[in-house]
C-alpha positions as CSV (number, residue, x, y, z in Angstrom):
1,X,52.3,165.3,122.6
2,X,48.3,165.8,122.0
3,X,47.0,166.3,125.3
4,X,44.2,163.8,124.6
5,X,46.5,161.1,124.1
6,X,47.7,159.0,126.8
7,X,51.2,158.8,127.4
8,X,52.4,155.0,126.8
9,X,55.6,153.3,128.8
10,X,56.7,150.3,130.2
11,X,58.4,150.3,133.1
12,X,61.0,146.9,134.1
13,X,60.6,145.9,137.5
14,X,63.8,144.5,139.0
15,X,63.4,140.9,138.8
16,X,60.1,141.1,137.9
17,X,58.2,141.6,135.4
18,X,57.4,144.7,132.7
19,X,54.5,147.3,133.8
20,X,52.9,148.7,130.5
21,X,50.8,151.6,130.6
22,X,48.7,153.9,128.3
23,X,46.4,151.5,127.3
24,X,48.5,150.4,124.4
25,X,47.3,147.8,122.4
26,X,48.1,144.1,123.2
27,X,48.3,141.2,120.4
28,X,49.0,137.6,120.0
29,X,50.7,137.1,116.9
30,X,51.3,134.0,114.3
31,X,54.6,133.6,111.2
32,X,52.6,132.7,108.0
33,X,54.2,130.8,105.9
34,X,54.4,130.8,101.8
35,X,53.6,127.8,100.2
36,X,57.7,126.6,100.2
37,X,57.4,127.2,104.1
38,X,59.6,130.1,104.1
39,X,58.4,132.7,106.9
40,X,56.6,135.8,104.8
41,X,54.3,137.6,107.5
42,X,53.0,138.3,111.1
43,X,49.4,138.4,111.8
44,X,47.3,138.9,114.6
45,X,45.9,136.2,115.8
46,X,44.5,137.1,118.9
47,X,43.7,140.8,120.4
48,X,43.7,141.0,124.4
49,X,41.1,143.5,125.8
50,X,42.9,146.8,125.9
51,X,43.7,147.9,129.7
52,X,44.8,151.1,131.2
53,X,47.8,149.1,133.0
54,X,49.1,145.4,132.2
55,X,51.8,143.6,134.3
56,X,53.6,141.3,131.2
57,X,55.7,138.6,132.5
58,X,58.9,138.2,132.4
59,X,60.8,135.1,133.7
60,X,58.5,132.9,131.0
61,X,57.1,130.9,134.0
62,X,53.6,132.2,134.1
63,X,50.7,130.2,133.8
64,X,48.6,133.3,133.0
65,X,51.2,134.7,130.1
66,X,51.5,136.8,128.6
67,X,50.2,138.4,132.2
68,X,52.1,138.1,135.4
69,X,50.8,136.2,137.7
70,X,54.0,136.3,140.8
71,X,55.3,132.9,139.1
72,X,58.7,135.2,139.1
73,X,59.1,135.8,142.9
74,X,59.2,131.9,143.5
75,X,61.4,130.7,140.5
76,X,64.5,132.9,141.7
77,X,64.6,135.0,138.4
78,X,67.4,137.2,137.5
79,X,66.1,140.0,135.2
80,X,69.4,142.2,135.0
81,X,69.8,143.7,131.9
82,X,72.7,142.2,130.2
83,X,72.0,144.5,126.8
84,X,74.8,146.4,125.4
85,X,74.4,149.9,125.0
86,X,76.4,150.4,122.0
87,X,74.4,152.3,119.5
88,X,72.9,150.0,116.4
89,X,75.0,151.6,113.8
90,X,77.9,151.1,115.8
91,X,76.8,147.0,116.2
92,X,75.5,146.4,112.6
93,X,77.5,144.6,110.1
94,X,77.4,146.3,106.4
95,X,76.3,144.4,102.9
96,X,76.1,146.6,99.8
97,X,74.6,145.9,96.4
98,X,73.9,147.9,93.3
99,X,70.8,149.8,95.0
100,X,70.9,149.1,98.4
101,X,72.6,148.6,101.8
102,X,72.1,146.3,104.6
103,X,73.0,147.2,108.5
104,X,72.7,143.7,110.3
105,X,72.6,143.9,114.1
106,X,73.3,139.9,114.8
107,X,72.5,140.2,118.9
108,X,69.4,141.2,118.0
109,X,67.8,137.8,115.6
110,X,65.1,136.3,116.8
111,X,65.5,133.5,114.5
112,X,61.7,134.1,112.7
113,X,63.2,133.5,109.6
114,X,62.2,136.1,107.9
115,X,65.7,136.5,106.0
116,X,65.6,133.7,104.2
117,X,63.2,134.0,101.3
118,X,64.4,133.9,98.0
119,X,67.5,133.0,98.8
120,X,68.6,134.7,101.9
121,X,68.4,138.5,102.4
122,X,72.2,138.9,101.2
123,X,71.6,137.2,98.3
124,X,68.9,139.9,97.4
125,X,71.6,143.1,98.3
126,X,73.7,141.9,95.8
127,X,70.6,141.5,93.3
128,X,68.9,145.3,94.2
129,X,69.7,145.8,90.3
130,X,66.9,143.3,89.5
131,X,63.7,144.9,90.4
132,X,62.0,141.2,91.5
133,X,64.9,140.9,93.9
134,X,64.9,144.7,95.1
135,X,61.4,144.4,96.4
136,X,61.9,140.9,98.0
137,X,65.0,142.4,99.9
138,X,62.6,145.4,101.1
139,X,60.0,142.8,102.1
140,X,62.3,140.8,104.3
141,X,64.1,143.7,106.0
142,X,60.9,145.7,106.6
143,X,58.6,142.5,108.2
144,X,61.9,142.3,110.6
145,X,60.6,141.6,113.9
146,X,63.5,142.1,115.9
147,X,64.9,145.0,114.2
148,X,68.1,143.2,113.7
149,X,68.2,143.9,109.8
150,X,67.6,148.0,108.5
151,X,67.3,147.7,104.6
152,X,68.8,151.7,102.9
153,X,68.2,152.7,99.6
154,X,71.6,153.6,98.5
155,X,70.3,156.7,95.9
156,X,68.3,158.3,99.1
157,X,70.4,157.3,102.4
158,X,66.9,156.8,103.8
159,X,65.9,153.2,105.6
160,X,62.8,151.1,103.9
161,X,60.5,151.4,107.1
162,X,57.7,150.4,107.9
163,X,54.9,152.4,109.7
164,X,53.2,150.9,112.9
165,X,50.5,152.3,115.6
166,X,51.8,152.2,118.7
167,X,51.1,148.3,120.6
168,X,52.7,145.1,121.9
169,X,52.7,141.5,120.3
């Protein structure tokens, strides 16, 4: 790691809430909508002054969220970790089409929506051959916010990724 930059973790505090440190980047973000309504995109609607340290809560009861503000000690919350283990390739269901594969992690869904353009993500797979469809099936899987779906181009073996800087939303 470059020794100028700083090294950014989170840390879970039993039954309490996350500590994020680094000075990683902290957003508010929105679902924008195409004109059918279907979910299309994140943006940023809001940036929070970067700190050095933030305690994020975690029980949903703050009145200061997405900040801590004790809310969590009086409410009774149970924050134990309840997340399998399992690897994601191990979870994921498998959908092929003509040019690519899906891997679909269903615990993960967030229910954005994102998947359902054009017909539903599936749909597209069994499409890929149809270049339209190809590239609305990359769309979907890469603006993913959960990382439930991973979108492979079956010529390659390599995942349609998208690249991010390092933050929170």
């Amino acid at each position: 790691m470059d020794k100028d930059k700083k090294e950014m973790k989170i840390k879970i505090v039993k039954n309490g809430p996350y500590i994020v440190s680094g000075g990683v980047p902290l957003y508010q973000q929105v679902i924008v909508t195409d004109e059918a309504g279907h979910t299309k995109d994140l943006m940023d609607e809001k940036q929070y002054p970067v700190k050095e340290t933030y305690t994020l809560c975690r029980c949903g009861e703050s009145k200061d969220k997405p900040y801590c503000d004790g809310t969590h000690v009086g409410t009774g919350f149970d924050g134990t970790e309840t997340a399998s283990r399992k690897p994601y390739l191990e979870k994921a269901e498998i959908f092929e089409g003509p040019e690519l594969k899906l891997t679909d992690a269903h615990e993960f869904c967030d229910h954005s929506r994102f998947c359902l353009r054009s017909g539903g993500i599936r749909n597209l797979i069994e499409k890929s051959s149809d270049p339209e469809a190809k590239q609305t099936a990359i769309e979907e899987a890469m603006i993913c916010p959960s990382g439930r779906l991973v979108l492979w181009d079956k010529k390659t073996g390599k995942p349609f990724e998208k690249e991010f800087e390092p933050s929170l939303s």
